[in-house]
C-alpha positions in Angstrom: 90.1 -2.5 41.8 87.4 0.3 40.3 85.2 2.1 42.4 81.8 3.4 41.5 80.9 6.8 42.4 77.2 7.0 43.1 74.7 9.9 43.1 72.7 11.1 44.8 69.5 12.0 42.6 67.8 15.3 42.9 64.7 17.2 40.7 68.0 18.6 38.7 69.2 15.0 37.8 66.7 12.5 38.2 64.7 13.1 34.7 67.8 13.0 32.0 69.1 10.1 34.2 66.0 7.7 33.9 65.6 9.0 30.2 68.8 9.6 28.5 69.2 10.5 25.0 71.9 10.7 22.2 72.6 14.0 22.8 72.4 14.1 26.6 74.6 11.8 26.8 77.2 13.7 24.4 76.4 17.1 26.0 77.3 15.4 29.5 80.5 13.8 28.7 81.9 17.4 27.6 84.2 15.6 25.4 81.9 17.1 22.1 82.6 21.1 22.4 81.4 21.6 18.6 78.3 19.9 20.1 78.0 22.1 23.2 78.5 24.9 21.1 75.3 24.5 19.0 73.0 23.9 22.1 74.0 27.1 23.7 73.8 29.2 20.7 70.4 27.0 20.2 69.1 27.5 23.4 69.8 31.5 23.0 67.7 31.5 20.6 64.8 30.0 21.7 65.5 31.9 25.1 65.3 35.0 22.9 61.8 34.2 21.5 63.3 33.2 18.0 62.7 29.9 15.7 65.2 27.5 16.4 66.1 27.1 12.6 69.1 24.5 11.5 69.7 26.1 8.2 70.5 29.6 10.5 71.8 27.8 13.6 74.4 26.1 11.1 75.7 29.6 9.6 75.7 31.0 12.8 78.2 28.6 13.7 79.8 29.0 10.3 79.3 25.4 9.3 77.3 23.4 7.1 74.2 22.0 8.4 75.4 17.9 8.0 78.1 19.1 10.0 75.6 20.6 12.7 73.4 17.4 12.1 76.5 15.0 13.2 76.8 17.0 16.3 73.4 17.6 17.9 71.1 15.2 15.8 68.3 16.5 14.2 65.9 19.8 15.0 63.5 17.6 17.2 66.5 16.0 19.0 67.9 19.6 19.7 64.8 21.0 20.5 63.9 18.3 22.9 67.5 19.0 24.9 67.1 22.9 25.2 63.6 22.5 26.4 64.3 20.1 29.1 67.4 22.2 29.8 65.2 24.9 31.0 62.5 23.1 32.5 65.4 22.1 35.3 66.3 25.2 36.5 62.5 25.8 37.1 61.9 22.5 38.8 64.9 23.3 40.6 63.6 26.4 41.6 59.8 25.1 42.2 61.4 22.7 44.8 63.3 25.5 46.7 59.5 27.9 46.7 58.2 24.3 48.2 60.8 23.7 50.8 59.0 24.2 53.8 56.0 22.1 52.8 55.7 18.0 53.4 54.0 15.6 52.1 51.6 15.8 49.3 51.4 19.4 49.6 54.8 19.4 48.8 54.8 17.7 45.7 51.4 20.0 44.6 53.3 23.4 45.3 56.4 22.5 43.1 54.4 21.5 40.6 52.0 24.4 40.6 54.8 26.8 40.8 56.4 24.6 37.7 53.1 25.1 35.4 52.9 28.9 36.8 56.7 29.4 35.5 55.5 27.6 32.3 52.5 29.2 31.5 53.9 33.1 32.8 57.2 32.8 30.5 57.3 34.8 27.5 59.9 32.8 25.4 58.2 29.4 26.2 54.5 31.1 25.3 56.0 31.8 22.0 57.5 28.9 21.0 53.9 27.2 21.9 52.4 29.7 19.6 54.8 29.3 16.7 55.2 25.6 16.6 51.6 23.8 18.5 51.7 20.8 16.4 55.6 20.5 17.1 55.2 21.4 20.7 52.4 18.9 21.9 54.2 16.5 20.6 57.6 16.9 22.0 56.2 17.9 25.1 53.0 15.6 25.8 54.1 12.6 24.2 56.9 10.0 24.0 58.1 11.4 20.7 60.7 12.8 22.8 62.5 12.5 26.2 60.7 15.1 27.9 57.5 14.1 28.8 59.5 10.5 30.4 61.7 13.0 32.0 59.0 14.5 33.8 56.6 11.8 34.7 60.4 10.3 36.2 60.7 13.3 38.1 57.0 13.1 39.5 57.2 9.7 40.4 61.1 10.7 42.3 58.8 13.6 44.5 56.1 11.0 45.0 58.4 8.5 46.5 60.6 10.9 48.5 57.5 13.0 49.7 54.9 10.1 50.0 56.6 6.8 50.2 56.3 3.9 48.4 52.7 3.1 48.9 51.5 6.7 48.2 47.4 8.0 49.3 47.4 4.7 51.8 48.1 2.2 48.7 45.2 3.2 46.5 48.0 4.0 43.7 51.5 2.8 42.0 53.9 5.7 42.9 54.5 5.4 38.8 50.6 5.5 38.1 50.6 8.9 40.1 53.1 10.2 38.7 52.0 9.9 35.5 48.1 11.4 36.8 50.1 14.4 37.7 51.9 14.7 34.8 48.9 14.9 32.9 47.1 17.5 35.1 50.1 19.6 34.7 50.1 19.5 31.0 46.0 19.2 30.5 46.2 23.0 32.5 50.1 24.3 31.0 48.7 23.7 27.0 44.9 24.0 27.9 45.0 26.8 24.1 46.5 24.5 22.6 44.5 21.1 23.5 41.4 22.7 23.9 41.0 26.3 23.3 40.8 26.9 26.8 43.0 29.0 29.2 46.0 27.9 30.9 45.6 27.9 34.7 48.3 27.5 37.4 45.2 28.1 39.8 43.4 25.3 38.5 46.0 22.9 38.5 47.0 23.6 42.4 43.0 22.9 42.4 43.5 19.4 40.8 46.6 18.9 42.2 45.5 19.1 45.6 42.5 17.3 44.9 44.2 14.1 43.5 46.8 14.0 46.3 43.9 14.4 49.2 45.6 17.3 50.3 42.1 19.2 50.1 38.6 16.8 50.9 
């Protein structure tokens, strides 16, 4: 007889788990080393404020780039990976600057300290500012897993922190989610969507506002 081993989700896990993709799935078995290799030295790179480039990443690894493509899929696919790989230790440590709040105030401090990491780190700016096209659309769109990822992990903090009939009913926990989703990245890529300044302050504002924890 085969037992299951069950999970218990958390802001780390919940994302790649409702949205997995090739590659997660690949990285996560850790039966694909050659793979694993190429993220990390891909993800040091973009970490260190550089291009992500295949052509490069492939001689790095001293190995042609259909090689590098069989293991990791293509530059979008890779890209998409090492950005969510980095947007879970911030959630992660969002949640712990959060952990003495309840309720929706809860979910609008992680979530304001998640678009404050976003907008304050140096590597992340850069990559907005080299690639915006590339960016908004990995990011803000279902082009890639990450923008599912996130609007999974919203709607995992709206059901823990609010319940399943969040703001007294008014609103499908996945409907708020994905409000909040879109606050955060209306306020993290403000430059790039509208010319305008990214605010952390301005989404706690909004936030707050949409979850009735202020008015």
């Amino acid at each position: 007889m085969t037992s299951t081993v069950t999970t218990t989700p958390t802001i780390a896990t919940v994302g790649t788990d409702a949205a997995p993709s090739w590659l997660s799935e690949r990285l996560a078995s850790g039966a694909h080393p050659d793979a694993q290799r190429a993220f990390d030295a891909a993800r040091a790179t973009l970490i260190g404020g550089r291009r992500i480039d295949m052509t490069a990443l492939a001689g790095t690894l001293g190995v042609d780039r259909t090689s590098l493509f069989r293991w990791v899929g293509n530059r979008d696919a890779l890209l998409s990976e090492v950005l969510w790989s980095l947007a879970v230790p911030t959630l992660v440590q969002a949640e712990h600057a959060g952990g003495s709040l309840t309720g929706g105030e809860r979910i609008a401090g992680i979530l304001t300290h998640f678009v404050d990491d976003l907008i304050t780190a140096d590597y992340f700016r850069s990559f907005l500012r080299r690639e915006p096209a590339r960016a908004l659309r990995l990011l803000t769109t279902k082009e890639s897993p990450i923008q599912r990822r996130y609007v999974a992990t919203a709607e995992w903090l709206v059901h823990r922190d609010l319940g399943e009939a969040p703001l007294g009913g008014a609103i499908a926990p996945a409907d708020l989610a994905y409000i909040l989703v879109r606050l955060s990245e209306s306020f993290t890529y403000a430059d790039l969507i509208s010319g305008d300044t990214p605010s952390a302050e301005r989404a706690r504002v909004a936030f707050r506002l949409t979850l009735r924890v202020d008015g």
